[in-house]
KENUZA-852231 format. One line per 5 residues: number of its first residue (from 1); their letters; for each residue x, y, z of C-alpha. Coordinates in Angstrom, 2 decimals. Layout:
NUM = A = X:Y:Z; ...
This chain:
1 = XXXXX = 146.41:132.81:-0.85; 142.47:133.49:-1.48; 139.93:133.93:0.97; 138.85:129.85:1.03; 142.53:129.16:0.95
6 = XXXXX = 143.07:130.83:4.47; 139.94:128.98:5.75; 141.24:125.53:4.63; 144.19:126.22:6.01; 143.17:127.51:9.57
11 = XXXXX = 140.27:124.53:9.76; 143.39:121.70:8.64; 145.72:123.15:11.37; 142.87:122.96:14.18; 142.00:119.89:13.33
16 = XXXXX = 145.44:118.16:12.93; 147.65:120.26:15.60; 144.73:120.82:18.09; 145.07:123.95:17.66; 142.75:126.71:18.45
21 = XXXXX = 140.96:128.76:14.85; 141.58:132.14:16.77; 144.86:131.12:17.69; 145.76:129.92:14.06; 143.97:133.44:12.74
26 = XXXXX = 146.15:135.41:14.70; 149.25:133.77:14.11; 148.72:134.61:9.95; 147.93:137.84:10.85; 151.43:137.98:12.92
31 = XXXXX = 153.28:136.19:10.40; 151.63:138.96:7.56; 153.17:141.69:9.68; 156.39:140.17:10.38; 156.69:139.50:6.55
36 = XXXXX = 155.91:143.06:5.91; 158.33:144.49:8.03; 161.19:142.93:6.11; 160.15:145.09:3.42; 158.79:148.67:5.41
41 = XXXXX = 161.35:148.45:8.26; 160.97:146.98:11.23; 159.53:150.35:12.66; 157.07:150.84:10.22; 153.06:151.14:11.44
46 = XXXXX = 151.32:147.95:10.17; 148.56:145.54:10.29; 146.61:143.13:9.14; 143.61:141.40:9.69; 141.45:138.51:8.55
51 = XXXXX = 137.22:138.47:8.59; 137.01:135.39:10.39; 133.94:134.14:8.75; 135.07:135.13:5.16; 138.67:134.97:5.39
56 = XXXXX = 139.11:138.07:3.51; 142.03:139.57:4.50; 142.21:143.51:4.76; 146.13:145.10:5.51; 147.47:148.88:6.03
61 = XXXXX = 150.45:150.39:6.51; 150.05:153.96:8.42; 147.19:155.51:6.96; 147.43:153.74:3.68; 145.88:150.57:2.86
66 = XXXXX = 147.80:146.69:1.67; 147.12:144.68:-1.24; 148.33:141.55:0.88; 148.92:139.64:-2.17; 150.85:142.36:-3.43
71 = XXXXX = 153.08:143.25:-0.26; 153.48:138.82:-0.53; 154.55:139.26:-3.86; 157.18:142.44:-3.02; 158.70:140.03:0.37
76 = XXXXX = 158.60:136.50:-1.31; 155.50:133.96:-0.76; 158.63:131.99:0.27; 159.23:134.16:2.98; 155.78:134.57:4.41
81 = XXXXX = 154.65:131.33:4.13; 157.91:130.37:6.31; 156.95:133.23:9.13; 153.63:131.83:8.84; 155.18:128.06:9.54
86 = XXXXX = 156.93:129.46:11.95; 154.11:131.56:13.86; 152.13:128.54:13.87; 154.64:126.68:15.21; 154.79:128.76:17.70
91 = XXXXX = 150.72:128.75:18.23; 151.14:124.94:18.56; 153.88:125.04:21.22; 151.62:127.68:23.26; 149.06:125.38:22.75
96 = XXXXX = 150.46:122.47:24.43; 152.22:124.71:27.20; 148.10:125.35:27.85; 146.89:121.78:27.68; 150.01:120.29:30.15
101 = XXXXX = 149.49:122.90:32.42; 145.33:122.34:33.06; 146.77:118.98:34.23; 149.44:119.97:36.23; 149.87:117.88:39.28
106 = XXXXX = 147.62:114.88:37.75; 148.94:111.49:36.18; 149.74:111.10:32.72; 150.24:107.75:31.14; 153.11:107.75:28.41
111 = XXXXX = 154.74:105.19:26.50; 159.15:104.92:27.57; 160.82:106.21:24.64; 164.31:105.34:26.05; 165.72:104.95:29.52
116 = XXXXX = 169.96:105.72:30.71; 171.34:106.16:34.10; 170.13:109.99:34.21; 166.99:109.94:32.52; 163.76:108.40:31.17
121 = XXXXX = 162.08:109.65:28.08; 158.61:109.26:27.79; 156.12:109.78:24.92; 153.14:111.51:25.86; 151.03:112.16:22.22
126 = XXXXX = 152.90:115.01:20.32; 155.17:115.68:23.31; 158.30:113.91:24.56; 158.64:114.26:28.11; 161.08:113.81:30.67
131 = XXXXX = 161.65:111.57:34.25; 164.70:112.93:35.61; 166.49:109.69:37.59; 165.85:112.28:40.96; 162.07:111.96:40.28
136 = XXXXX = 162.00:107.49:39.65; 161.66:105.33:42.65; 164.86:103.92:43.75; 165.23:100.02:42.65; 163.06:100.35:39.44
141 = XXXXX = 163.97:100.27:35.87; 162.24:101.38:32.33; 162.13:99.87:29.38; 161.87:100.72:25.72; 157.79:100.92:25.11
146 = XXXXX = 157.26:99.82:28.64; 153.83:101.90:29.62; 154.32:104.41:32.50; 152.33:106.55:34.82; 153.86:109.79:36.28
151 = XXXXX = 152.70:113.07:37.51; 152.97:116.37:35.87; 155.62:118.60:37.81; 156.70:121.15:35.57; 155.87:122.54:31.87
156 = XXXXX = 157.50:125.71:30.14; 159.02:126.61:26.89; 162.02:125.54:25.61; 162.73:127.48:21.53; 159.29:125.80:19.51
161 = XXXXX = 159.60:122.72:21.71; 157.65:121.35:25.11; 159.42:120.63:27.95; 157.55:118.47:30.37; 158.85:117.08:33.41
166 = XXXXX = 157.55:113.96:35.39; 157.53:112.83:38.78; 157.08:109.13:40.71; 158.38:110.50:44.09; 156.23:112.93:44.59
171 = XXXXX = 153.61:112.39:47.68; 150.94:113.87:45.08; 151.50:110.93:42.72; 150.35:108.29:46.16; 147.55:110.58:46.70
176 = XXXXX = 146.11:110.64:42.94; 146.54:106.85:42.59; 144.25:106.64:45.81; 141.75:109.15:43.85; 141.97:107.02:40.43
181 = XXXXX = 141.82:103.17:42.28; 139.02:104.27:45.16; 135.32:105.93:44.16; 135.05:106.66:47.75; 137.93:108.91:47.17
186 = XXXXX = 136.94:110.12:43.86; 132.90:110.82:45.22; 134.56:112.75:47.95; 133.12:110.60:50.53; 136.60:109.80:51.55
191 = XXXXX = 139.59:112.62:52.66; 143.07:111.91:52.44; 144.00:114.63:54.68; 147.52:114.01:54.78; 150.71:111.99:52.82
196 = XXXXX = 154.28:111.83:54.38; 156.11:109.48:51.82; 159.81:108.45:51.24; 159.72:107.11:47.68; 160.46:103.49:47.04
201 = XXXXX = 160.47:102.49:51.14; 156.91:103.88:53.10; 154.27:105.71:52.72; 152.24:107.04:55.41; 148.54:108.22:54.27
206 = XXXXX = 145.89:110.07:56.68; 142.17:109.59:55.80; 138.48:110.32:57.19; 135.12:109.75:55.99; 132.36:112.03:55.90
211 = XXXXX = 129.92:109.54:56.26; 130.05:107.16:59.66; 128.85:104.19:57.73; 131.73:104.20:55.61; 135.26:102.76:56.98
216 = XXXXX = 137.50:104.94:55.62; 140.81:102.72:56.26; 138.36:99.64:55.44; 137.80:101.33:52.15; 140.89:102.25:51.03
221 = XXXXX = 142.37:98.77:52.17; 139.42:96.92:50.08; 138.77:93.14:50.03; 141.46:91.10:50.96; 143.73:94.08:50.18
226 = XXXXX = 142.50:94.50:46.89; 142.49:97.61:46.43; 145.48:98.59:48.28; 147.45:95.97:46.15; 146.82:97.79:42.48
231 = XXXXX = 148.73:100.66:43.79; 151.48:99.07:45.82; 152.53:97.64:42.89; 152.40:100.70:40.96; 154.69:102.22:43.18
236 = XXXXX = 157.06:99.11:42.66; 156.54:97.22:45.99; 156.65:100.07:48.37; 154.70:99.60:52.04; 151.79:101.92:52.66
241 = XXXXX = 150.55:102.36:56.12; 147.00:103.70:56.04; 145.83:105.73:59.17; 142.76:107.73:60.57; 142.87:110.69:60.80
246 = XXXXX = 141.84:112.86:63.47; 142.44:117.05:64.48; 143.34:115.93:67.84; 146.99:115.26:68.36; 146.64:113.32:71.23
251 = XXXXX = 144.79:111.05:68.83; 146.59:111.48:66.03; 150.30:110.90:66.87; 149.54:107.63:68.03; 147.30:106.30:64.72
256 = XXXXX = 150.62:107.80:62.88; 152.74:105.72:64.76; 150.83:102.57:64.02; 151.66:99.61:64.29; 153.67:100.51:67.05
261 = XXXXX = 151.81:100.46:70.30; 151.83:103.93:72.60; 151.15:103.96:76.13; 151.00:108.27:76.23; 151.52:111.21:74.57
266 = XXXXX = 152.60:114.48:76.31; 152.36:117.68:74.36; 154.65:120.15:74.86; 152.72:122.83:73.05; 155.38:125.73:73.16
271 = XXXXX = 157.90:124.72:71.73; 155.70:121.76:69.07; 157.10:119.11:70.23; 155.23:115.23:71.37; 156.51:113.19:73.76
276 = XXXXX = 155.52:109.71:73.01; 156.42:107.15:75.86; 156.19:103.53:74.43; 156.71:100.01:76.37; 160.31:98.73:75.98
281 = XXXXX = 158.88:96.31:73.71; 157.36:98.31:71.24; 160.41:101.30:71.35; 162.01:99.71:68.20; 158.87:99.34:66.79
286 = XXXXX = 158.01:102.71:67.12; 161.18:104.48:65.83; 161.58:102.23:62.95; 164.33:101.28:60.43; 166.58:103.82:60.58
291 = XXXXX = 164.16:105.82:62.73; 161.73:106.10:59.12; 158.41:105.00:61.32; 158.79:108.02:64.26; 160.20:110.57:60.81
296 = XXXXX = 157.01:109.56:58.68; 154.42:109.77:61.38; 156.36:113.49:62.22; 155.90:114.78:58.78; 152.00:113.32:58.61
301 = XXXXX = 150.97:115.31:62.26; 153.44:117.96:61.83; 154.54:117.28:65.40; 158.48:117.28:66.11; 157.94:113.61:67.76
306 = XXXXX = 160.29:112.21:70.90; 159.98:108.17:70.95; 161.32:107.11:74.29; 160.63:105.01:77.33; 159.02:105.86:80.77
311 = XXXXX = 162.59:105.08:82.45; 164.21:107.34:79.57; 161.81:110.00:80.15; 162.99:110.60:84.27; 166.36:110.01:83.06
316 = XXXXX = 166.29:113.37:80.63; 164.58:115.28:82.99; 166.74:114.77:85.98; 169.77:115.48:83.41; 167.95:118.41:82.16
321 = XXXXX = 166.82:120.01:85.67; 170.91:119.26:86.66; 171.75:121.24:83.29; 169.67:123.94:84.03; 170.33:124.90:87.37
326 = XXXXX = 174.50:125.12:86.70; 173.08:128.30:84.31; 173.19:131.77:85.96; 170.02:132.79:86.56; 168.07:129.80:86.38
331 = XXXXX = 166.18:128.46:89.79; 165.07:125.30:90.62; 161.98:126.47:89.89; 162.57:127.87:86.31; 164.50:124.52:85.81
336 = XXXXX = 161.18:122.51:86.27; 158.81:124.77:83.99; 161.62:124.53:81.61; 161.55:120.71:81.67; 157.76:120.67:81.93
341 = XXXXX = 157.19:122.38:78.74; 159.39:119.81:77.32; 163.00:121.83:76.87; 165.27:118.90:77.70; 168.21:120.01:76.08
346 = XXXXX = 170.69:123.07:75.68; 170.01:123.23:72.42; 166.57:123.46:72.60; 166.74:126.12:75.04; 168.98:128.17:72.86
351 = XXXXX = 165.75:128.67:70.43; 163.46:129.74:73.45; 161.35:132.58:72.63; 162.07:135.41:75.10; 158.93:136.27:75.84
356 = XXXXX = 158.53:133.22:76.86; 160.87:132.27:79.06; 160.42:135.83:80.80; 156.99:134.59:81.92; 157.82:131.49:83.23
361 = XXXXX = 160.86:133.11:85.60; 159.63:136.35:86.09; 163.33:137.94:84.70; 164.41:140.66:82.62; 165.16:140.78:79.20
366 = XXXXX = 168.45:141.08:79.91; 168.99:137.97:82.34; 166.67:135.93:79.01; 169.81:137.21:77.15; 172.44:136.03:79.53
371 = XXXXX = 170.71:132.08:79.61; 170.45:131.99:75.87; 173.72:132.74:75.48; 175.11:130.17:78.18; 172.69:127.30:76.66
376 = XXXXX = 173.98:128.31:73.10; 177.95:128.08:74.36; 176.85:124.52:76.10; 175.22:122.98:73.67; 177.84:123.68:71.36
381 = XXXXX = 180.30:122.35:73.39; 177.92:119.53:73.76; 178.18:119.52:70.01; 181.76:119.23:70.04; 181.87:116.63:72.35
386 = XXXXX = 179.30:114.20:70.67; 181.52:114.72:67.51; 185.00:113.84:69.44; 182.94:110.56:70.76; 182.11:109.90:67.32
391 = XXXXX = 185.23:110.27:65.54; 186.98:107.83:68.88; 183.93:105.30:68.04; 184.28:105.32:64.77; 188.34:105.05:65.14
396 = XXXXX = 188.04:102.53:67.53; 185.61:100.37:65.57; 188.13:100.99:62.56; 190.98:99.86:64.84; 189.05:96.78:65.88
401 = XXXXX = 188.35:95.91:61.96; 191.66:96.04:61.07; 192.88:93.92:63.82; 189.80:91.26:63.24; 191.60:91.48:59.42
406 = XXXXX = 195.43:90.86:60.72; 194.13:87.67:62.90; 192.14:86.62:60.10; 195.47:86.66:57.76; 197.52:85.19:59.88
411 = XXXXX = 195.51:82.25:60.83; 194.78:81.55:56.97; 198.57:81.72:56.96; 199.07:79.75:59.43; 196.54:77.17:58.11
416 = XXXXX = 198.07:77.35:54.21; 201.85:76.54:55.99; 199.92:73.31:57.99; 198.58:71.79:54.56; 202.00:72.28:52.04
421 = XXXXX = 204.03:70.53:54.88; 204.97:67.25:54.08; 204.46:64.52:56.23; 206.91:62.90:58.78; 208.40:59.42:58.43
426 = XXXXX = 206.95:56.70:59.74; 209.07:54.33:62.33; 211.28:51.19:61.96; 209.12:49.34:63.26; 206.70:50.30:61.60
431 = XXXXX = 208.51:49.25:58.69; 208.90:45.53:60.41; 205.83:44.95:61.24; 204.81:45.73:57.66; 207.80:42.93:56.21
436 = XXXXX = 206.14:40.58:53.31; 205.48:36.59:53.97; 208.49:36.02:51.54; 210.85:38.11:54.20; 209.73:35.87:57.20
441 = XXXXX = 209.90:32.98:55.49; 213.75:33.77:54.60; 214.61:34.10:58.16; 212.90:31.05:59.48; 214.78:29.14:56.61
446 = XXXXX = 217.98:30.89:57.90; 217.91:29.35:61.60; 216.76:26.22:61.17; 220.32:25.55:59.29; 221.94:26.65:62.23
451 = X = 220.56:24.31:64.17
């Protein structure tokens, strides 16, 4: 292996594996001294290096210089050359570990390799990546060659290989399809300040505009939904609620609860909670399917959110003042700052900072002590309770199904025994009035002899 030799071969390996020429010099040089060892010991004091314009390659060994072609010669050119494969191999894997991780986070486009119950493998150039079934949106399915887009989630080393994992889940993945489909976005005169997402059901997305004259909702929405419509069905279908976003809560809450309608918000700063008070018209509305609308818009303002009615709202605060009171060393008083700074419960009084609550009554840590405890012993009794209830619902609704079941069987019964019965007999004279002409004429015959 000459001088030009090493050249050719570091220039083919750059261009072909996209590999770096300092990378690819280094990883000779490694493989040289690796290949040397076999024959000096493993503990033996050596190196070599290659001119990187030339590739002349000078070696030493302690003090005393390496004929490389000679210490090749002594080891095997067999041997080197397969440290060397395997050095650059090596070099080639770091390589790609570099270029996956600048793009960490952003979307990928990949070609599905093959697709089972637990996994999708996707092509991505040179590396086969990964989209774990926990990371796919519920209700969609890959096929061979099918073209994808995922994000970049994770990237290490795995041996000489690549292993990259992908993500359609993620709420990065909305917000860099809203980057790629919208310049505004991409130009930065558009924000998305926040994303609360559950995969495959709703998305809720927060933006603002720098510049008044642009409609940041209007924008992302496009003409006729244009815009809007490329990524929906990206993300297979799923609804996207886009909302304004604004620093004030009292603002904010009630753009994140859109399209529900809220008559007022009540902060209840100390303990980061929102009570939202809705008409009983739009209270359904407001908490959503399974409660996903009120858990969405939570996660987007970061605001524990409490979606009840004005009639509710008395209701829990009469219960809670009543609850209070019973509580050693709670006043009336204390009862009503409690419920004013919107602690409604036992068991949101159990987390009360101490501090806190020894402002508000004027007590000793001691006494905070004594309430905490007694709201902590209630509300798990409370706990306890609310299970019980549960488990006689839930047996009583069983009872009722299984009862709904016996009448069912027994009237199909019932109905099966009505059609295999055969039917009764008809009368005599029934059977007279149904005699033939010829019998009638027979008996008419019959008396007229008589006579």
């Amino acid at each position: 292996m000459n001088a030009s030799e090493v050249l050719r071969i570091v220039d083919s390996l750059h261009r072909e594996k996209n590999i770096g020429k300092e990378i690819v010099f280094r990883a000779i040089e490694s493989a040289l001294v690796s290949a040397a060892r076999k024959h000096f010991g493993e503990d033996a004091d050596i190196e070599f290096i290659i001119e990187r314009d030339s590739g002349q390659i000078a070696g030493r060994c302690g003090q005393d210089e390496l004929d490389y072609e000679e210490t090749i010669g002594r080891i095997g050119a067999q041997t080197a050359k397969q440290v060397i494969i395997q050095k650059v191999r090596e070099a080639e894997r770091d390589s790609l570990i570099e270029e996956f991780t600048e793009i960490m986070n952003d979307i990928v486009t990949g070609a599905v390799n093959r697709s089972d119950n637990r996994v999708t493998t996707v092509t991505l150039g040179p590396v086969e990546a990964i989209l774990p079934r926990s990371e796919q949106i519920p209700g969609e399915s890959h096929q061979a060659n099918d073209r994808i887009r995922a994000l970049v989630t994770e990237v290490k080393a795995m041996n000489n290989r690549v292993k990259v994992v992908l993500s359609r889940t993620r709420p990065v993945f909305v917000q860099r399809l809203f980057e790629s489909e919208i310049p505004e976005i991409a130009d930065g005169v558009i924000s998305i300040n926040a994303i609360s997402r559950e995969a495959g059901y709703r998305s809720k997305v927060a933006v603002s505009s720098i510049d008044s004259k642009v409609d940041c909702v209007g924008a992302c929405v496009g003409v006729r939904g244009n815009r809007i419509k490329v990524i929906i069905d990206e993300l297979a279908g799923e609804r996207i609620d886009i909302v304004r976003f604004d620093e004030d809560p009292m603002i904010m809450i009630p753009n994140a609860l859109q399209p529900a309608e809220v008559d007022e918000v009540i902060l209840c700063q100390m303990i980061g909670k929102a009570i939202v008070l809705v008409g009983d018209d739009q209270l359904s509305l407001a908490i959503g399917k399974r409660g996903q609308n009120v858990r969405l818009a939570s996660k987007l303002c970061t605001w524990d959110i409490d979606i009840m009615t004005q009639s509710e709202l008395e209701t829990q605060i009469d219960r809670a003042v009543q609850g209070y009171i019973v509580l050693e060393g709670v006043d009336e008083e204390l009862a009503n700052k409690l419920v004013g700074e919107g602690y409604l419960s036992y068991d949101e009084l159990s987390v009360i900072e101490p501090t806190d609550l020894m402002e508000m009554g004027g007590i000793t840590e001691e006494q905070v002590d004594s309430i905490v405890d007694q709201a902590e012993k209630l509300a798990e009794e409370a706990e306890v309770r609310e299970e019980a209830e549960k488990r006689a619902k839930k047996a009583a609704y069983e009872e009722q199904k299984r009862q709904n079941a016996a009448k069912a069987a027994l009237a199909e019964a019932e109905a099966k025994q009505a059609r295999s019965k055969p039917p009764a007999e008809e009368p005599a004279a029934a059977e007279n009035k149904d005699a033939t002409p010829a019998d009638s004429n027979e008996s008419a015959t019959s008396e007229g002899s008589t006579e």
